[in-house]
C-alpha positions in Angstrom: 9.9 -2.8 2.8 8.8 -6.3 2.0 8.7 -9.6 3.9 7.3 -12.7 3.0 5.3 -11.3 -0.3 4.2 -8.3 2.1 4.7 -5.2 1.8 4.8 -2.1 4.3 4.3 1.8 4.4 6.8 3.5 7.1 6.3 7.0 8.2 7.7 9.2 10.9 5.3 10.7 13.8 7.2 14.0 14.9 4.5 14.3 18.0 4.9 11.1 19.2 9.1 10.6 18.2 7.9 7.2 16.3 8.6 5.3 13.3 5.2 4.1 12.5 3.9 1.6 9.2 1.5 -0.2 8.3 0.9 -3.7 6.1 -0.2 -3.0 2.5 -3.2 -4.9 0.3 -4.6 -6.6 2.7 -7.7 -6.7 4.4 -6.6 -7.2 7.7 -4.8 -4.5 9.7 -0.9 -5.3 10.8 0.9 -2.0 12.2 4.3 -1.6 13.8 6.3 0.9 15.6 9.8 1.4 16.5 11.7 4.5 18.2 14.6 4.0 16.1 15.2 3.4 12.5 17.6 0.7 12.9 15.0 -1.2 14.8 12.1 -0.4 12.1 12.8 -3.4 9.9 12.6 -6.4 12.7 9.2 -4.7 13.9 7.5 -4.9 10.8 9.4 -8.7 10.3 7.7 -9.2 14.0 4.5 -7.9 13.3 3.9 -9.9 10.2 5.5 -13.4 11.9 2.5 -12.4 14.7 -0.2 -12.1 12.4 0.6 -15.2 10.5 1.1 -16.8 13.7 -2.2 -15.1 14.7 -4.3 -16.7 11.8 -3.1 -20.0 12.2 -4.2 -20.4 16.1 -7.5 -19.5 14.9 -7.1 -22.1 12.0 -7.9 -19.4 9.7 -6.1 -18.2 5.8 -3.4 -15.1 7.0 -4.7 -12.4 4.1 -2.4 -12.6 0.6 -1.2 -9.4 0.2 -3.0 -8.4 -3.5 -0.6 -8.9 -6.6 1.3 -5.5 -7.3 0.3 -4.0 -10.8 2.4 -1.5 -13.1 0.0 0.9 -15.1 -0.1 4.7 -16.4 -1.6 7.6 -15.9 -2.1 10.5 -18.4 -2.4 13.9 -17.5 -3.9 17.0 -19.3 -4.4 20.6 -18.1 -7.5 20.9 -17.9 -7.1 24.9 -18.1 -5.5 24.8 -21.8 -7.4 26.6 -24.2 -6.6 25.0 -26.9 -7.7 21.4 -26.3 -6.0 20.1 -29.2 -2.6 21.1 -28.7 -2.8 19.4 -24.8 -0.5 16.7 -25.9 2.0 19.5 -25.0 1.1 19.4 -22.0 0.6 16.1 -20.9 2.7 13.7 -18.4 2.5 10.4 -18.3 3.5 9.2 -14.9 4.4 5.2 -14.2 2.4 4.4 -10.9 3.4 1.3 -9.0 0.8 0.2 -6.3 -1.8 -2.4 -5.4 -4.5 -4.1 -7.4 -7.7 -2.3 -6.0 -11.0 -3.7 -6.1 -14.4 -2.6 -6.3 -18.0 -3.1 -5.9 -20.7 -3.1 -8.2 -24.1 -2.8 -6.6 -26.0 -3.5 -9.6 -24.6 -7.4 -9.6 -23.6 -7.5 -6.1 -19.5 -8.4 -7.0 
């Protein structure tokens, strides 16, 4: 799902009878629940309209979700004996998902 440049993850708890998500790429944590799917949508709309809302009473900058980026992966079986013919068995698999960042302790970014 996706709201205002947000974007959400849903899943279904079978203990607790409850549609569950959670706001992707950004820092912050935003959740929602609902007990029914038809109600799912307007409680992640809610819950991101309460954490912009949230941010701004504290005069601080609500999170930008990080920019969605397209890229491939390429898989090889790592069990083939005959490493030059794995291009038979590759798969190359489009992944859509958020930019992630990391750390480098030797410079401190």
């Amino acid at each position: 799902m996706e709201y205002k440049g947000y974007l959400a993850k849903v899943e279904y708890d079978d203990e607790a009878k409850l549609i569950h998500g959670e706001v992707l790429g950004i820092r912050d944590v935003v959740t929602f629940q609902a007990h029914r799917a038809s109600q799912t949508e307007q409680a992640f709309h809610n819950s991101v309209d309460d954490y912009i809302t949230f941010c701004m009473a504290r005069g601080e900058e609500p999170d930008k979700p990080f920019p969605r980026q397209d890229f491939c992966i390429s898989l090889a079986d790592p069990t083939c004996p005959h490493p030059s013919q794995t291009h038979n068995l590759s798969r190359t698999f489009a992944v859509t998902c958020s930019k992630v960042f990391a750390s480098n302790p030797a410079t401190g970014t």
